[in-house]
C-alpha positions in Angstrom: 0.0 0.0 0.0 2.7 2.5 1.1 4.1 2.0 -2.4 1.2 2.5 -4.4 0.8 5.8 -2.5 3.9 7.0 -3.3 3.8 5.7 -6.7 0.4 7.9 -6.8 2.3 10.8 -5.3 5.0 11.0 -8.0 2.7 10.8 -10.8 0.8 13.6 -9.7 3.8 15.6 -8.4 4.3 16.3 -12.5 0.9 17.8 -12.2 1.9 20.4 -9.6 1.2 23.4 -12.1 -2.6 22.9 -12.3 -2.3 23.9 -8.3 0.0 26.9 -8.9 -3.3 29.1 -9.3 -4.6 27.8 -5.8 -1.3 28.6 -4.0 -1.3 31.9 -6.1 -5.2 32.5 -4.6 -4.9 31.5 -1.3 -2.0 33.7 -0.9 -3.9 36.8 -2.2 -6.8 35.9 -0.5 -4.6 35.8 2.5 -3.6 39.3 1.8 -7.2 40.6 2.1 -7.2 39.1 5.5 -4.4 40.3 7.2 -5.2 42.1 10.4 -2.5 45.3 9.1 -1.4 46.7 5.6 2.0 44.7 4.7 4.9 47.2 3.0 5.5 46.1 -0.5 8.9 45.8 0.2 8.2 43.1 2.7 6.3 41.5 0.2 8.4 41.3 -2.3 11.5 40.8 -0.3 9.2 38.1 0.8 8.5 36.3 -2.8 11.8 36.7 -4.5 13.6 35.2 -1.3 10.9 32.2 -2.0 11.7 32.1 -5.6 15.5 31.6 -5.3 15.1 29.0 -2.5 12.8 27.4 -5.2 15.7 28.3 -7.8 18.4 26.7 -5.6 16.9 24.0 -3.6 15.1 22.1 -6.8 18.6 21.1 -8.1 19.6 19.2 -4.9 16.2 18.3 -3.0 13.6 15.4 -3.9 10.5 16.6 -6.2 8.2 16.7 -3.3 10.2 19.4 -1.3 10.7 21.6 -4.9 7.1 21.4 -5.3 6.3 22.6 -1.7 8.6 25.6 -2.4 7.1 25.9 -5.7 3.7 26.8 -4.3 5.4 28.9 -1.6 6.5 31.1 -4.2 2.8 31.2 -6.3 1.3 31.9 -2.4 3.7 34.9 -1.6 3.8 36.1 -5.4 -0.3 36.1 -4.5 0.5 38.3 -1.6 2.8 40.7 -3.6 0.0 41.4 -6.5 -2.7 42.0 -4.1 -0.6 44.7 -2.6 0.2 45.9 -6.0 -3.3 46.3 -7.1 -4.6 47.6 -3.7 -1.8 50.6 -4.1 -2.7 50.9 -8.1 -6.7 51.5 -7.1 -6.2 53.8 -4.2 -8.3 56.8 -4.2 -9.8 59.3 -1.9 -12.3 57.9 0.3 -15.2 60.4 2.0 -14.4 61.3 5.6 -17.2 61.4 8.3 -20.2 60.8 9.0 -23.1 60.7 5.8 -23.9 64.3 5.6 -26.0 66.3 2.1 -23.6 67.7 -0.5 -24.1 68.9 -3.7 -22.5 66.9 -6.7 -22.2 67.8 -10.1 -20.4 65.0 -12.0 -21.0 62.5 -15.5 -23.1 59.5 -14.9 -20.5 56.7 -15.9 -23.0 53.8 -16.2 -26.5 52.6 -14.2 -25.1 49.8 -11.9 -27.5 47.1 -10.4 -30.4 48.6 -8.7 -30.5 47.8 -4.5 -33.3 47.6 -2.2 -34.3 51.5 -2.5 -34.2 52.0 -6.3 -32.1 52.8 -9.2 -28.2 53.0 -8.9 -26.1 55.6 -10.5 -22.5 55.0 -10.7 -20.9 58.8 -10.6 -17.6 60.9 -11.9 -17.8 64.2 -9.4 -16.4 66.8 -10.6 -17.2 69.1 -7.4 -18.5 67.6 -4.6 -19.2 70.6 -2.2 -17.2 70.8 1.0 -14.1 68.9 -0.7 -11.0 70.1 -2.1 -10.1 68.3 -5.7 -7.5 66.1 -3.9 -10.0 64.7 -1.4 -12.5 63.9 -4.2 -13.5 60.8 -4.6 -12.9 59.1 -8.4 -16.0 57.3 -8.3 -19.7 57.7 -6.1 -22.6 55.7 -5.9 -25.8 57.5 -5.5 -29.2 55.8 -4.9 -32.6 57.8 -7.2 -35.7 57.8 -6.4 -36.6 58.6 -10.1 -38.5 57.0 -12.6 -37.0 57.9 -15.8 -33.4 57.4 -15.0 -30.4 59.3 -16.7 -28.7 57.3 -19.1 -24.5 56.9 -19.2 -23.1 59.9 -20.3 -25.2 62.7 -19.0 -23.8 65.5 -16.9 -25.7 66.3 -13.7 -26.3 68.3 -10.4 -27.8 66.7 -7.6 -28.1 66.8 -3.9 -27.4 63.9 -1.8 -26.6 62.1 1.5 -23.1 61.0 0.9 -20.9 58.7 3.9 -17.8 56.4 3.2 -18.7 53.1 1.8 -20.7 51.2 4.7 -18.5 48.5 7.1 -19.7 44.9 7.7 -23.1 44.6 8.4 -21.8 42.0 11.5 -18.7 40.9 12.7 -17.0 39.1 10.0 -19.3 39.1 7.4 -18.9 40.4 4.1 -17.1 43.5 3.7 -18.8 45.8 1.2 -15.9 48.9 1.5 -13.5 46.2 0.3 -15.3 45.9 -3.1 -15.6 49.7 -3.1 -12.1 50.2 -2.5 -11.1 48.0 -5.4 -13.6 49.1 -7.7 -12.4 52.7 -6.7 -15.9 53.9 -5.1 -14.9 56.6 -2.5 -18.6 57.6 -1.4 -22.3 56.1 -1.6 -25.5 57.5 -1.0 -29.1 58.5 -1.5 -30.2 61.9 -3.8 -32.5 64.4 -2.2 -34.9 66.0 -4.9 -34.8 66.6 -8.6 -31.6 65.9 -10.5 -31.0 68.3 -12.7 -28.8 68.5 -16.4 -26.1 70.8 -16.3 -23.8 71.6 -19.1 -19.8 70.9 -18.0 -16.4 70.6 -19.2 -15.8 68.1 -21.6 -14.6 64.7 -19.4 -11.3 63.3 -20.2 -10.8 61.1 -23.3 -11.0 57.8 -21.4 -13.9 58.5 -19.4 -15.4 60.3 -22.5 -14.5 56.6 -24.3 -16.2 54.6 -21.6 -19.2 56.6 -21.3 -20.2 56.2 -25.0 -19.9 52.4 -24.7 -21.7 52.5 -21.5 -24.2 54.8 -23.7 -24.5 52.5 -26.1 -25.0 49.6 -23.9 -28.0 51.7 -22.2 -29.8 52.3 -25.7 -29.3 49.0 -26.6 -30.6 47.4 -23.5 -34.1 49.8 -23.9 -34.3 48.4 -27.4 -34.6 44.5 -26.1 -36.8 45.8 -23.7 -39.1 47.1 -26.1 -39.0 44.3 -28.3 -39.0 41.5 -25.7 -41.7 43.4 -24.2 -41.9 44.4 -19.7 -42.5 40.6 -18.7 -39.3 39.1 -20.1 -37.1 42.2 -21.5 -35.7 43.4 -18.6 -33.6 39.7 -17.9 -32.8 39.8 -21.5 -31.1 43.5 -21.6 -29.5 41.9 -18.4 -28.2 38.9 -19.9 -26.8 40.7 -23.0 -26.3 44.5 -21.6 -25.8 43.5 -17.8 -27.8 46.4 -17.1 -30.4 44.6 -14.7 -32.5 47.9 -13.8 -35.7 46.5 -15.6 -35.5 42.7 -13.7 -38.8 42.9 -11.4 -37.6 41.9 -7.8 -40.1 39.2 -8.1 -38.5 37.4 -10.8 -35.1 38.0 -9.1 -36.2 36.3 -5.9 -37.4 33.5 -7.8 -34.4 33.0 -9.9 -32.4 33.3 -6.8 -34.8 30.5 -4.9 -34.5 27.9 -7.8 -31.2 28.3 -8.2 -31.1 29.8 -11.3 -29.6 33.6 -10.3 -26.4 32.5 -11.9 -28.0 33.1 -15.4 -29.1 36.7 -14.7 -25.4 37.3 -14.0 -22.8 37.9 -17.2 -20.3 34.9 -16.4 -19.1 31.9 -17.6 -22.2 30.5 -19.2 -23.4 33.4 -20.8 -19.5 33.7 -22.9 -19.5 29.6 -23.3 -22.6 30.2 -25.2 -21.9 33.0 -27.7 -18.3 31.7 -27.7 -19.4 28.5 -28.6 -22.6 29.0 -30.6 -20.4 31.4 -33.2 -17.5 29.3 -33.2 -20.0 26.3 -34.3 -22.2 28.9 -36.5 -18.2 29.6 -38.0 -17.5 25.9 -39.1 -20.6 24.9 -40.2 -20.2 27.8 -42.7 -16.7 26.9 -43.7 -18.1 23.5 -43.6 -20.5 24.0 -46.4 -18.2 26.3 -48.7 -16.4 22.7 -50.1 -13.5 25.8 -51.8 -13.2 27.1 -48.6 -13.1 24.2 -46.4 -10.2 22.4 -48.7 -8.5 25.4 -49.2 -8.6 26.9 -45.2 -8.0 25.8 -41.5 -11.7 25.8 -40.8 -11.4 25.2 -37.2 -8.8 28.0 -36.3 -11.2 30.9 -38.9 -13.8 29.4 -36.1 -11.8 30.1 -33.1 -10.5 33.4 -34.5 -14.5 34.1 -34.8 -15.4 32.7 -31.1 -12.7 35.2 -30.0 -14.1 38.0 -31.6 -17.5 37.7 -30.7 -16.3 36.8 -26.5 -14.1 40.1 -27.3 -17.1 41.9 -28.8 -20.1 40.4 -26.2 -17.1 41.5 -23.2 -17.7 45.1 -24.3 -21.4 44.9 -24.7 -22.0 43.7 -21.5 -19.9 46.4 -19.4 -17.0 44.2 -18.6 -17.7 43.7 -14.9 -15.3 41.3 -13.2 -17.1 38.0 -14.0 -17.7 38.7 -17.6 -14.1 39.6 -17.6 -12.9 36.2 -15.6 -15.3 34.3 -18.0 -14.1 36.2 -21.4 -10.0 35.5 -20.1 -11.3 31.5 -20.0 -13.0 31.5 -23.0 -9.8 33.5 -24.7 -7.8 30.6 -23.7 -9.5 28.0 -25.0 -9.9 29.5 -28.3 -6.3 30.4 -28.3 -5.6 26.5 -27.2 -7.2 25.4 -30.4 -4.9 28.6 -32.5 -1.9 26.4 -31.4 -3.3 22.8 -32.0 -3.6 22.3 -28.7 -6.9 20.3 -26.8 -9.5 23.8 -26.3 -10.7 22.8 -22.3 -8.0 21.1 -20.0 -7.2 21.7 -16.7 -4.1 23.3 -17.7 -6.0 25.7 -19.5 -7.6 26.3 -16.6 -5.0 27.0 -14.5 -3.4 29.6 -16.7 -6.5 31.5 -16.8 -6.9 31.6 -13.6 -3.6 32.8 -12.7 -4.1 35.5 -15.4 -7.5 36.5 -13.7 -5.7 36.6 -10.1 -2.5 38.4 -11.6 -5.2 41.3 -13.0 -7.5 40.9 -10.5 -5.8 39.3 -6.8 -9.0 40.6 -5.3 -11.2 38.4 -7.1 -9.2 35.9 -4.3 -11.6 37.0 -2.0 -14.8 37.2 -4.5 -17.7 34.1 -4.4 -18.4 34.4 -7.8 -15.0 33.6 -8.9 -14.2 31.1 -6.1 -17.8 29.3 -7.3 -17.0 29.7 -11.0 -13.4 27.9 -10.8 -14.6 25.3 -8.4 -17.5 24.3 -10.6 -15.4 24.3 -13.9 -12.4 22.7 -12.5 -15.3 19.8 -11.6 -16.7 20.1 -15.0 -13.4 19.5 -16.5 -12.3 16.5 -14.4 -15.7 15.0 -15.2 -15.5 15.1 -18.9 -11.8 13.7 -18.3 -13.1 10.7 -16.1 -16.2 10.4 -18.4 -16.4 6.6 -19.8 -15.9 7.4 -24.0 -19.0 5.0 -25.4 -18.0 2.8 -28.4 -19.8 3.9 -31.8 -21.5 1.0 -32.9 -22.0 0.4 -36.7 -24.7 0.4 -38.8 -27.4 0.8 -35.8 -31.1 2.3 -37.2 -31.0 6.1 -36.9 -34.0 5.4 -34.3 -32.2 3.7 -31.5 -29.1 5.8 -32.0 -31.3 8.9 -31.5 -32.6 7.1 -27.8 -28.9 7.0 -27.4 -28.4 10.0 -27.7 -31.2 11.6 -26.1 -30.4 9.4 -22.8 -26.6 9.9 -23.4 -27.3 14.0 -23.1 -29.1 13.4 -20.2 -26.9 11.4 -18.5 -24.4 14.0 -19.3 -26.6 16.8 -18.0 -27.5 15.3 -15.3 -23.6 14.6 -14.0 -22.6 17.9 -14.8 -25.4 19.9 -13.0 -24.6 17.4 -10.0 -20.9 18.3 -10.0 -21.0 21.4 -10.3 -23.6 22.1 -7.6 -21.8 19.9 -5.1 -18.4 21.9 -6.0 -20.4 25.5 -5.7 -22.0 24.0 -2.0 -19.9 24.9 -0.1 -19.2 28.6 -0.9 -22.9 29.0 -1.2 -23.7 28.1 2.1 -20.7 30.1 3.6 -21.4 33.2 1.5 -24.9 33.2 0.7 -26.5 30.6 3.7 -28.6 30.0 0.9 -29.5 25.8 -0.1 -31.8 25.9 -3.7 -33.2 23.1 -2.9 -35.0 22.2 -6.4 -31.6 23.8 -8.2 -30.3 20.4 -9.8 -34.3 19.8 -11.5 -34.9 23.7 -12.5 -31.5 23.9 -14.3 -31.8 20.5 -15.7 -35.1 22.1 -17.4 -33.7 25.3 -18.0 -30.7 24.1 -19.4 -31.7 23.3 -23.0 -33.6 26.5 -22.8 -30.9 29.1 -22.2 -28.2 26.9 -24.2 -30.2 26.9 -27.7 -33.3 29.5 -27.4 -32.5 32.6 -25.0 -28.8 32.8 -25.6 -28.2 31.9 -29.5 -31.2 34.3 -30.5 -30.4 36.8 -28.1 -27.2 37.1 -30.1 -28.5 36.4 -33.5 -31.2 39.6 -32.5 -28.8 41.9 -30.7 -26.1 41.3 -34.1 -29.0 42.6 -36.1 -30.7 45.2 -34.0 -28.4 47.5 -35.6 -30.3 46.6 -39.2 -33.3 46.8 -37.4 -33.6 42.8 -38.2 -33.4 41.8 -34.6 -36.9 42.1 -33.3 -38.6 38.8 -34.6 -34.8 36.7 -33.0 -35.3 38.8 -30.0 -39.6 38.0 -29.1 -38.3 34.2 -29.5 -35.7 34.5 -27.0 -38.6 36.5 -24.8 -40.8 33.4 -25.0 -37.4 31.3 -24.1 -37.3 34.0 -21.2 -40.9 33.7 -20.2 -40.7 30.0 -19.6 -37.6 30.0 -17.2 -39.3 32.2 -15.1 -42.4 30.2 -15.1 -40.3 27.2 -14.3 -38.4 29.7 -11.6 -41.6 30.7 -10.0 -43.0 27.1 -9.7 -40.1 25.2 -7.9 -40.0 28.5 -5.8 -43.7 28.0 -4.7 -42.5 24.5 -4.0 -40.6 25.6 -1.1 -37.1 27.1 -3.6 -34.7 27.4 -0.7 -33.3 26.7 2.7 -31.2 28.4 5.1 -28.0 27.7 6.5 -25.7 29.2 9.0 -22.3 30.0 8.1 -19.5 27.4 9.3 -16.0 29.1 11.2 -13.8 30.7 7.9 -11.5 27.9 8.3 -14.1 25.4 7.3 -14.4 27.2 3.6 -10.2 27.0 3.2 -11.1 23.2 4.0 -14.1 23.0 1.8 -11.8 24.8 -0.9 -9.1 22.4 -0.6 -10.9 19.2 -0.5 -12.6 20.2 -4.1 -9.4 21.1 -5.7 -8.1 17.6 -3.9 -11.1 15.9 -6.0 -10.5 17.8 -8.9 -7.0 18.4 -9.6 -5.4 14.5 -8.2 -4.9 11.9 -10.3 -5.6 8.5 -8.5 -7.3 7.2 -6.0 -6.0 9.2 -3.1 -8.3 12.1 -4.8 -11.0 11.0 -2.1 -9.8 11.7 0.9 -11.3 15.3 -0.9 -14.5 14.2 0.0 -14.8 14.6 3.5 -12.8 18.0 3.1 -15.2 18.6 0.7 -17.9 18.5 3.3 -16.1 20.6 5.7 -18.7 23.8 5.5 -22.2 21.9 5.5 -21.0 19.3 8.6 -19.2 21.0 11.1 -20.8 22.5 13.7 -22.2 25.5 14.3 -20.6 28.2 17.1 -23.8 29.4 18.8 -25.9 32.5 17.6 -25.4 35.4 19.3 -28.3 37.1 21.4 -28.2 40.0 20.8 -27.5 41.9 16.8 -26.7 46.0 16.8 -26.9 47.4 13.4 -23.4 49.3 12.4 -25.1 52.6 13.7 -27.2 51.7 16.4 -30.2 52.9 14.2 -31.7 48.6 14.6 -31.3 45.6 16.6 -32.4 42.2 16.9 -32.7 39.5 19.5 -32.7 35.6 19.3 -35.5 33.8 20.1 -35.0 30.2 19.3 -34.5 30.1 15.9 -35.7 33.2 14.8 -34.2 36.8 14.9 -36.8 39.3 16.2 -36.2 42.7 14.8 -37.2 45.8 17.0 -37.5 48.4 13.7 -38.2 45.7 10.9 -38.3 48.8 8.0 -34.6 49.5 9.4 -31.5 48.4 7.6 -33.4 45.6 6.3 -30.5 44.0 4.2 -28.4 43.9 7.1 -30.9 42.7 9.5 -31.5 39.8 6.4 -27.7 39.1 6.2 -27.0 38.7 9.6 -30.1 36.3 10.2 -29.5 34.4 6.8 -25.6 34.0 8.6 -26.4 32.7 11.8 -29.4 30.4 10.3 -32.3 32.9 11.7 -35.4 33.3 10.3 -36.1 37.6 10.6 -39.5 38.3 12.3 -41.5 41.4 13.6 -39.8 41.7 17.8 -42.6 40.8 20.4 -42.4 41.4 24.2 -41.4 45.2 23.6 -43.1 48.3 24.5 -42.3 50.7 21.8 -43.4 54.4 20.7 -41.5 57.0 17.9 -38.1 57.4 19.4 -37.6 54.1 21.4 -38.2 50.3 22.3 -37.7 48.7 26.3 -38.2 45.3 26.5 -41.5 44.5 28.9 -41.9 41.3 31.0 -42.0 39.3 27.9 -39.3 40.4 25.9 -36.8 37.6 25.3 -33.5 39.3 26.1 -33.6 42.7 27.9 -32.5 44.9 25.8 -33.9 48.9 25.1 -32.9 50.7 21.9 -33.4 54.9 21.2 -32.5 55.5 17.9 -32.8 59.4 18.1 -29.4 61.2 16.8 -30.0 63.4 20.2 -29.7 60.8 23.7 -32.4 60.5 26.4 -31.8 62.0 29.1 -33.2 61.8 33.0 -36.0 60.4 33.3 -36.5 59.2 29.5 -33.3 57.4 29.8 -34.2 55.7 33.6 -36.9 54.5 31.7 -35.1 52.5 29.2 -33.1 51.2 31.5 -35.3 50.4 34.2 -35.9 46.3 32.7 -32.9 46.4 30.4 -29.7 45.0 30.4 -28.5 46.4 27.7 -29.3 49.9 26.6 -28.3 51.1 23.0 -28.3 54.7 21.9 -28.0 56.0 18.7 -27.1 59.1 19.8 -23.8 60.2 22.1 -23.3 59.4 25.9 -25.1 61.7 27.7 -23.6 63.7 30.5 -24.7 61.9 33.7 -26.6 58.3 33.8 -29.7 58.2 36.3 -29.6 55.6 39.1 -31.5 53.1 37.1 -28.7 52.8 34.6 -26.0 51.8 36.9 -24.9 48.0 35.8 -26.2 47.7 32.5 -24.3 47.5 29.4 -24.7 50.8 27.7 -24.0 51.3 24.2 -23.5 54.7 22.6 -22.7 56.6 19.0 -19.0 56.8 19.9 -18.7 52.8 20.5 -20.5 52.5 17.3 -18.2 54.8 15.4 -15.2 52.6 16.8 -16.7 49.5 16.4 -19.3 49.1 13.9 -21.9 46.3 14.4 -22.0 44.3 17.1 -22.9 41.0 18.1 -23.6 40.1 21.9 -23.7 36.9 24.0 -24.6 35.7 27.3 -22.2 34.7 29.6 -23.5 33.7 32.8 -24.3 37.2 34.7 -22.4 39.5 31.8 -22.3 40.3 28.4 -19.6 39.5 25.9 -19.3 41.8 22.6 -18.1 40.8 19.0 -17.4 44.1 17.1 -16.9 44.5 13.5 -14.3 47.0 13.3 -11.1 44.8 15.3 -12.2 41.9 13.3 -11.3 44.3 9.5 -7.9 45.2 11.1 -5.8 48.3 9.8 -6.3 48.2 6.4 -7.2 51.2 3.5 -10.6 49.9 2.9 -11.1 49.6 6.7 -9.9 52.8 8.3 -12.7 54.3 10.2 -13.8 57.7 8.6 
């Protein structure tokens, strides 16, 4: 046995490269957790000391020890290009508390809508009360408007504008980390009319990406007014990747089948158009016989599949997953330029090392973690994948029953895979189970692959001759069915909830998939139970006690439900935070509550009293809240002397919030323990409190 293992081991020690992208991610995804901001120096001293061990050591040592140094080098190489792009990115963030300003700026593109409206992604020019230095590049403003300002329109508005928000709870997700790398240095809400305003012509690149952004707009109104409102606003999204016409109904039924993924630009969308012109491409050569002596028809096609992944990358916007997907795609296509097999793991690896080397943040991002987990397990299953023999002569009927149960059989493996790969980071990230999500995109499947994708193309290529509408209604009907299959599974109970594991469990998780994946022999299995890391260990205990980031909400645990005291507060956070610890929100009961304030009565679960005034209680207002609490929260500052009634309890004010963030609290025995978010972020740009 020990000889077969190490027989095993040396084989796949020649495979080392396919796991140079993991040690490359794991060491920029360690950068983003560091609890201080490394020097670059450090870092680089760091990973060329690494790379000449490697260098030096690999002539004289066994295999084994030159590949562990090997990955050493990818992991602090990692570390080094997160730094790099962190310092390339850096831009002013807004200082203080959220506060109206006047804005006048270009509106660089209309981003995905949130819970209170439209999105518009912002160039100031002037933001009042800032000096140019301390403007931010980019601002994110919330509308409330109904006819919303397309890309490339100069405005004036007045809005509430505060530094990108922290963590909603102690180590969740960290929302001023994206903002920092996307370059966002304020978000907000507008107060009244936006007006058009005439300014100084923006600079050439900005001017450059407004017009494609522009165009992307116009287009995406066209689909919607051929598609028509019930199925035009997911097709401008899944060809534009503008989703502000996607009804919130049909995006919580997507998301509760487990079909979300396809509103999102990514993989699937470029495999389609990739593939779908790269077959259009050869059949064409194909039936030219000149042509198809004469050229190489299969590299015209991949030159073509380039093109158009090139062509639908600018279309859609280029966010990060289109960009991750179009770099894959690129690949392959460029595989098959240089006679070499189109989808291998080794093709996979090199994109993904060229995704982290542009991107190291995408390290730390679920949709790239989720995309290369479930294509490194689509890729080992086609490689495992018994070849059937071609029989001869057998009647076209029974071959087409092969076929048809062949193709399911295929679909049915691959939708399995993948979902078990994706698990575990949707249950850490999203604590979200679809539980009819293999069935709805085994149905779905045919749908988006050969109606809604291929005509969405053929009718967006031919908009411009005004040929596109009758391509474009068929894809509608293609949409209009997935939603209908969406909406029943989701009546069928879509989802379930799960509580997020300890970080280290998704590292675990991580490895035992690339273990499954990436080995070559038997030993690949002791992935499995790695694998399983996230949905079977157990679970730290909820805390009882949730304080939103500015004392405005709370919420207390109650069994397994998270009674909220201001439900129409924060509600994403309050949702996150119970969706993380496997709560179920609900309406608080057992507090007395008026305008200004909640104090828990004698039924109240945990005894805790909120005032979410900006100005504190005082004397007798503030005895009364903490007459039957333990914990007293205010919004506002500490006021100047505490009434007898206060003495003991756990008392919570702005300037704790402004240090710390959100809180979590627990019971132990006669005291109270707090979890902030701020200690957990550490010292790091995206992080300093401002």
């Amino acid at each position: 046995m020990f000889r077969a293992v190490r027989d095993e081991t040396e084989v796949n020690l020649d495979r080392w490269v396919l796991w140079s992208p993991v040690g490359f991610g794991l060491g920029a995804a360690g950068y983003l957790e560091l609890p201080i901001e490394p020097p670059f120096l450090a870092l680089a001293a760091l990973t060329a000391v690494c790379a000449a061990t490697w260098a030096f050591v690999s002539r004289f040592s066994p295999r084994g020890v030159a590949v562990i140094l090997a990955l050493l080098t990818f992991a602090a190489a990692g570390a080094l290009a997160g730094k790099v792009r962190s310092d390339r990115v850096s831009a002013p963030v807004i200082n203080g508390e959220r506060a109206p300003r006047w804005v006048e700026g270009f509106v660089v593109d209309v981003v995905s809508p949130g819970a209170g409206g439209p999105r518009l992604l912002i160039a100031p020019v002037q933001i009042s009360g800032l000096a140019p230095r301390d403007t931010p590049t980019r601002i994110r403003v919330t509308i409330d408007a109904a006819d919303v300002p397309e890309p490339g329109a100069s405005l004036r508005l007045r809005a509430i504008l505060g530094p990108p928000p922290s963590p909603a709870a102690p180590g969740s997700y960290d929302f001023a980390r994206d903002a920092w790398f996307d370059s966002v240095g304020a978000v907000g809400f507008t107060l009244g009319q936006i007006r058009t305003i005439q300014l100084e012509p923006a600079p050439l690149r900005l001017r450059a990406g407004m017009a494609i952004n522009t165009f992307r707009w116009r287009l995406g109104r066209r689909i919607l007014e051929h598609m028509g409102p019930a199925s035009g606003g997911i097709g401008a999204a899944m060809v534009t990747g503008h989703e502000a016409w996607i009804t919130p109904e049909q995006t919580e039924a997507m998301r509760a089948s487990g079909l979300a993924h396809i509103l999102s630009i990514s993989g699937l969308h470029m495999a389609i158009v990739g593939g779908f012109v790269f077959g259009l491409a050869r059949l064409g050569i194909a039936a030219w016989p000149w042509l198809a002596l004469r050229a190489p028809g299969k590299k015209i096609a991949a030159v073509a599949g380039l093109l158009a992944v090139t062509g639908y990358l600018v279309i859609s916007g280029a966010p990060p997953p289109a960009e991750r997907a179009a770099i894959t795609a690129s690949v392959a296509f460029a595989a098959i330029l240089f006679d070499r097999q189109a989808v291998t793991l080794h093709g996979l690896a090199l994109a993904a090392l060229l995704i982290l080397l542009l991107q190291p943040e995408a390290a730390g991002a679920p949709g790239f973690q989720m995309s290369f987990a479930a294509t490194a397990a689509l890729i080992a299953l086609a490689e495992a994948w018994p070849r059937p023999v071609r029989e001869i002569s057998v009647p076209w009927p029974i071959r087409m029953i092969q076929g048809v149960v062949a193709w399911l059989a295929v679909s049915i493996g691959a939708s399995f895979v993948a979902g078990l790969a994706t698990g575990p980071f949707a249950m850490q990230h999203f604590n979200r189970v679809a539980v009819w999500g293999l069935p709805a995109n085994l149905i779905v499947a045919p749908l988006s692959s050969f109606v809604i994708m291929p005509f969405l193309a053929v009718g967006t290529a031919l908009e411009g001759l005004d040929w596109g509408e009758p391509f474009l209604r068929v894809a509608g009907w293609g949409v209009e069915a997935m939603v209908a299959v969406a909406q029943r599974f989701e009546a069928l109970g879509g989802q379930a909830v799960v509580a997020s594991g300890p970080p280290f469990t998704l590292v675990i998780a991580f490895l035992g998939v690339m273990l499954l994946c990436l080995w070559s022999g038997r030993l690949r299995w002791v992935g499995a139970p790695m694998a399983l890391a996230v949905a079977l260990w157990p679970r730290p205990p909820a805390p009882d006690i949730w304080i939103a980031s500015d004392g405005s909400t709370a919420a207390v645990r109650q069994d397994q439900a998270a009674l909220v005291l201001r439900p129409d507060v924060r509600r994403f956070g309050v949702d996150l935070w119970a969706r993380r610890r496997g709560l179920t929100p609900m309406t608080a009961g057992g507090f007395l509550c008026d305008h200004w304030s909640c104090r828990p009565d004698s039924d109240a679960p945990t005894p805790l009293a909120l005032s979410w005034t900006r100005r504190s209680p005082e004397g007798e207002a503030l005895a009364l809240l903490c007459r039957d609490a333990e914990v007293v929260v205010l919004r506002g500052p500490a006021p100047p002397a505490s009434p007898g009634d206060c003495q003991g309890r756990v008392m919570l004010t702005a300037e704790d919030f402004r240090a710390g963030g959100a809180a979590e609290l627990y019971r132990r025995g006669d005291g109270w323990w707090i979890v902030w978010a701020q200690p957990l972020r550490g010292r790091r740009p995206w992080s300093i409190p401002r």
